[in-house]
N, C-alpha and C positions, 0 to 999 in steps of 0.2 A: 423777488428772486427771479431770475429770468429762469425761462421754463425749459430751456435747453438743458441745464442741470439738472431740474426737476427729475425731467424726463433720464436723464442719465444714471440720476438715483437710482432712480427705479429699478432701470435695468438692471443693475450691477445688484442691487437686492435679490434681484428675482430670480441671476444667476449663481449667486451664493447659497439661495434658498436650494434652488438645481441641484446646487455639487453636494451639499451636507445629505441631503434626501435620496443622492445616487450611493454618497457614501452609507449613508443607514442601511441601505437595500444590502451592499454589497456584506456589513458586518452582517446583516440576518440572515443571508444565503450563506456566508461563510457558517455560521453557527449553528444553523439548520445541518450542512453537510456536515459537523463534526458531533452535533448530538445523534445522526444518524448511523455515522464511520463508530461511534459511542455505542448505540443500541446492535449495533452488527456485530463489533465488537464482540458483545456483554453474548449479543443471542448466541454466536459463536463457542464461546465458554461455559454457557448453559450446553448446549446443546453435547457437548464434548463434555461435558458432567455426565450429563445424563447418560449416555454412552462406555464413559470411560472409568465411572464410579460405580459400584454395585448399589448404593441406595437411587443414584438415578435412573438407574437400569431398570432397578424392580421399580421405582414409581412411573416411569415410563411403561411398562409391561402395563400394570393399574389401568392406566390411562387407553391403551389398547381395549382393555377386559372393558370400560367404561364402555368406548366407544358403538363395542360388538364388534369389532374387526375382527373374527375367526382365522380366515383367510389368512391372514399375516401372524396370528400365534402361531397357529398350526403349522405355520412355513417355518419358523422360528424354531418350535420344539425338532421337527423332523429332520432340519438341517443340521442342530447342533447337539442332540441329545438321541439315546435309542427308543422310539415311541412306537410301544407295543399294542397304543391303542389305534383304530380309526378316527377319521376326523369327526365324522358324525357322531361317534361317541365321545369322542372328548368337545366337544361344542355342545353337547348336551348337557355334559358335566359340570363345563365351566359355568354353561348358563342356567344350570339349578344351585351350584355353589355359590356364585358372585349376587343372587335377584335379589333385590332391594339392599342392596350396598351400596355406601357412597364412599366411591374411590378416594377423597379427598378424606376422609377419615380412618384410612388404615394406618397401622404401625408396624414396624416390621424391629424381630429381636431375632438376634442372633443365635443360631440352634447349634453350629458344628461343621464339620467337613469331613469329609471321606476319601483326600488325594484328588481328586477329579474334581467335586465339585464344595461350594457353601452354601449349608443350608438356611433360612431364615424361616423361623413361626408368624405369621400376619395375626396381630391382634383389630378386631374392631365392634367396638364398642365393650373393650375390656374383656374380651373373650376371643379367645383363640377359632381363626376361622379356618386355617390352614395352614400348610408350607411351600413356600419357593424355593426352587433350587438354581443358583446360580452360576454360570459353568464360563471362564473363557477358553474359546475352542482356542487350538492349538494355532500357533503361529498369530493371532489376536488380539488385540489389546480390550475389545469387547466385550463387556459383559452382556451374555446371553440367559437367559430368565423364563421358567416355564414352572407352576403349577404342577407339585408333587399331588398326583393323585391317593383316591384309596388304593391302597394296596394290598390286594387279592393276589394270590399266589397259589399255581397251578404248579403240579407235576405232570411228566409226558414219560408214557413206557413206551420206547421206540422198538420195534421191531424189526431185524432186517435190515438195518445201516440204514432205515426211512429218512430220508431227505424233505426238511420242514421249515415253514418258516411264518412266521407271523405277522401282520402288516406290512409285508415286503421285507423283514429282518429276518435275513437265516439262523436259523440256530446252530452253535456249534461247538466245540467242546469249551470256547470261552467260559459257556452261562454254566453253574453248579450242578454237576452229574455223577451218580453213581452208577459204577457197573455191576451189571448181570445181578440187577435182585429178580425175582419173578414177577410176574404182571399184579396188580397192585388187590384185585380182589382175590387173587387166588392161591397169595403167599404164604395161609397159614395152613395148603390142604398137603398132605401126606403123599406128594405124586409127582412126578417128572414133570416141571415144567418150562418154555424155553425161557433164557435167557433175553435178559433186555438190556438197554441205557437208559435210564432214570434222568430226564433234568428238572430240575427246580427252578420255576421263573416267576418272578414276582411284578408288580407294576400295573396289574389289570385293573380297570373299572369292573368291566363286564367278565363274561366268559367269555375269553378268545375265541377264534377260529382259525385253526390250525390250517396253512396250503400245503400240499401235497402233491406231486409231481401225478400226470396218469397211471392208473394201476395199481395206488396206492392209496388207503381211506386213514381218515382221522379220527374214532369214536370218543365220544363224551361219555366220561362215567360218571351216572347222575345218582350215585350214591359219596360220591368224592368229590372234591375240586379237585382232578384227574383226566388225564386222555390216554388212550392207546392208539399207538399208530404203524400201519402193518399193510403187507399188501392186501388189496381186493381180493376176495373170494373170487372163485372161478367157477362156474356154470353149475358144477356137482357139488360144490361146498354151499353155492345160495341155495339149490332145490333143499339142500340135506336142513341145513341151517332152517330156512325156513317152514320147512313140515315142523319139525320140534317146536319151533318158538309159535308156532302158532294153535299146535295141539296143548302144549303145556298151557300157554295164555289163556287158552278157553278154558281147559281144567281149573284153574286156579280161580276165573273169573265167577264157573260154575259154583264152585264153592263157597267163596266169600258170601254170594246173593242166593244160598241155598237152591240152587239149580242141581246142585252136585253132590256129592259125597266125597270123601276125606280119602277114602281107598281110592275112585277116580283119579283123585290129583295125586295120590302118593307115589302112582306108576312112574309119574317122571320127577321126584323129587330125589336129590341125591341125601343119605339118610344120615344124622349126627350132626350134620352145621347147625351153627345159630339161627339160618335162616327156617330149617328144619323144624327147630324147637318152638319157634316162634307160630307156626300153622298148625303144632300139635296143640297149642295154647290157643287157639284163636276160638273165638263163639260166633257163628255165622247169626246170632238168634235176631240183631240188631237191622237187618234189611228186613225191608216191607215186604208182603205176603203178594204177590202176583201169578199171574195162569200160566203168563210165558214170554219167552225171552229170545229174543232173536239176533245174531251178532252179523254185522253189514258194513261195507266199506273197510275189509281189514289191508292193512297193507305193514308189511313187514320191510326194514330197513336199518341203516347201520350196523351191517353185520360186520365182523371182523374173528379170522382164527384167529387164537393163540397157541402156535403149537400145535402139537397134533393131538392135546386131549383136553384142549379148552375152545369156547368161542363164547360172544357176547353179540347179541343183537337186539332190535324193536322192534316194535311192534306197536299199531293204534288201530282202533275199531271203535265201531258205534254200535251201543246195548241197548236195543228197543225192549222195554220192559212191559206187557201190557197185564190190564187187570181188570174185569170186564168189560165196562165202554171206554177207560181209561187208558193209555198211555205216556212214554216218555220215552225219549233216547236219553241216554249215559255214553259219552264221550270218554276215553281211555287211551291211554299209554302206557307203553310195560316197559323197560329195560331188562331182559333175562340174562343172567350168566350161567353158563353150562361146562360140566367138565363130563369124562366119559367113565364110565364104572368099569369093573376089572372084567363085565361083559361086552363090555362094548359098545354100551348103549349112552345113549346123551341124556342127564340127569341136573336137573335144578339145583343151583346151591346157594340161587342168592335174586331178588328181585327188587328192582327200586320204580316205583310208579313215578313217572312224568307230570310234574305241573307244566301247564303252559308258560306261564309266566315265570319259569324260572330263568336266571339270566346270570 
């Protein structure tokens, strides 16, 4: 065969082999680009799931809580929802509620609605861990998603038209309020007392902390989940305030730890309350036997009137106890409430001792 052909063969193989192997390429970049236009697609309508349906929504959220992204819940509850807590407390929350859960294992059942929002219960591992509440904000198509906390619910006796507001949320006649009952420890005494605004707000982890404008204080009543809120005392109201709560506090302290006598502390006790009855009852025999007692570092605060025949303030000090080569301090905090007698004097009707640790 002459080798001109040969050679021609060849070629014209070698060019076919060419086009079929440009053409392969061309179908595998074609295919390449439509399973990708395919997964963009798909991720598109996932992602618009997740988004735009409340079960993606909430596993979405999950997936946040998995990650530890606070930041971005936190931004989420506060822009779409009213959150009465701080961040640091609800990061704390979240992160002793969610610890050793696998997001991938939660369920979520349908609990109800309230016009505003739908609730859902998180089941995981067959036991109910929690609730989410799912809310599209207004003008939306979004579902927005936050972790119903515990719900601890505070009362506020405002005083004075006080201007309040809690993690940057003002309060105002929106939230649930009754008018003008009496301030909440001293509504069942037989005496002129002033008028308040009552609200009721629910939604706390912790104890709030009420803000208040200058010149005006927020007190915790640590025998309630309760606050009074009223102007600052003025220069003769702290002297006045503070002499009492500090001569009563020792009285009382005297006595419990048999320093004192029962007629001592009876001078500032106001007579017939329960709290009354409760010290005529008491047997001081149960404190240990020591020489002597000395009270240091006292400082007096959280005062607030009520009225012109109530107030409430603290008081904390440290009780070096010693007993021959022996001693100890005892740390202390009082909450005293006081109303004034048909003399005129400032009288105990009611005491709640301070843990530290309460919250």
């Amino acid at each position: 065969m002459d080798r001109t052909v040969i050679k021609k063969s060849y070629k014209e193989r070698a060019q076919v082999g060419q086009t079929f192997l440009s053409h392969l390429l061309t179908v595998c970049a074609a295919a390449i680009l439509v399973c990708a236009a395919a997964l963009a697609y798909l991720w598109f309508w996932l992602d618009r799931y997740e988004k735009h349906s409340v079960n993606g929504a909430m596993t979405n959220y999950m997936q946040l809580v998995a990650n530890k992204q606070w930041d971005e819940i936190y931004e989420m509850d506060v822009e779409n929802f009213v959150e009465l807590n701080s961040k640091e407390v609800i990061t704390s929350y979240l992160t002793y509620l969610y610890a050793d859960c696998n997001m991938n294992g939660m369920t979520f059942s349908y609990a109800g609605e309230d016009g505003y929002s739908a609730y859902y219960d998180v089941y995981y591992q067959q036991k109910k861990l929690c609730s989410l509440e799912a809310r599209k904000p207004e003008g939306s198509s979004v579902w927005k998603v936050r972790t119903v906390n515990q719900n601890h619910t505070y009362t506020f006796d405002v005083l004075d038209g006080t201007p309040f507001s809690i993690n940057g949320n003002e309060i105002t006649d929106f939230y649930i309020h009754e008018d003008r009952p009496a301030p909440l420890e001293f509504a069942d005494l037989s005496m002129e007392m002033p008028e308040t605004v009552r609200y009721t707000i629910g939604g706390f982890i912790y104890a709030p902390e009420p803000e208040v404008p200058a010149g005006y204080i927020a007190v915790r009543d640590y025998l309630a989940p309760h606050f009074y809120l009223g102007r600052a005392p003025d220069s003769i109201q702290q002297e006045e305030f503070s002499r009492n709560i500090e001569e009563t506090a020792i009285a009382y302290c005297r006595y419990i730890t048999k320093d004192g006598t029962f007629n001592a502390l009876n001078q500032h006790l106001y007579p017939y309350t329960e709290f009354y009855y409760n010290i005529l009852g008491f047997n001081p025999q149960w404190y240990s036997a020591h020489d002597s007692a000395v009270f240091t570092n006292v400082k007096v605060f959280d005062m607030l009137a009520l009225g012109g025949n109530a107030f409430v303030g603290t008081i904390s000090f440290d009780y070096i106890v010693s007993a021959e080569d022996a001693g100890r301090t005892e740390s202390s905090t009082y909450q005293l409430f006081f109303v004034k007698n048909s003399y005129g004097n400032w009288r105990l009707i009611n005491l709640a001792i301070v843990d530290s640790s309460t919250s």
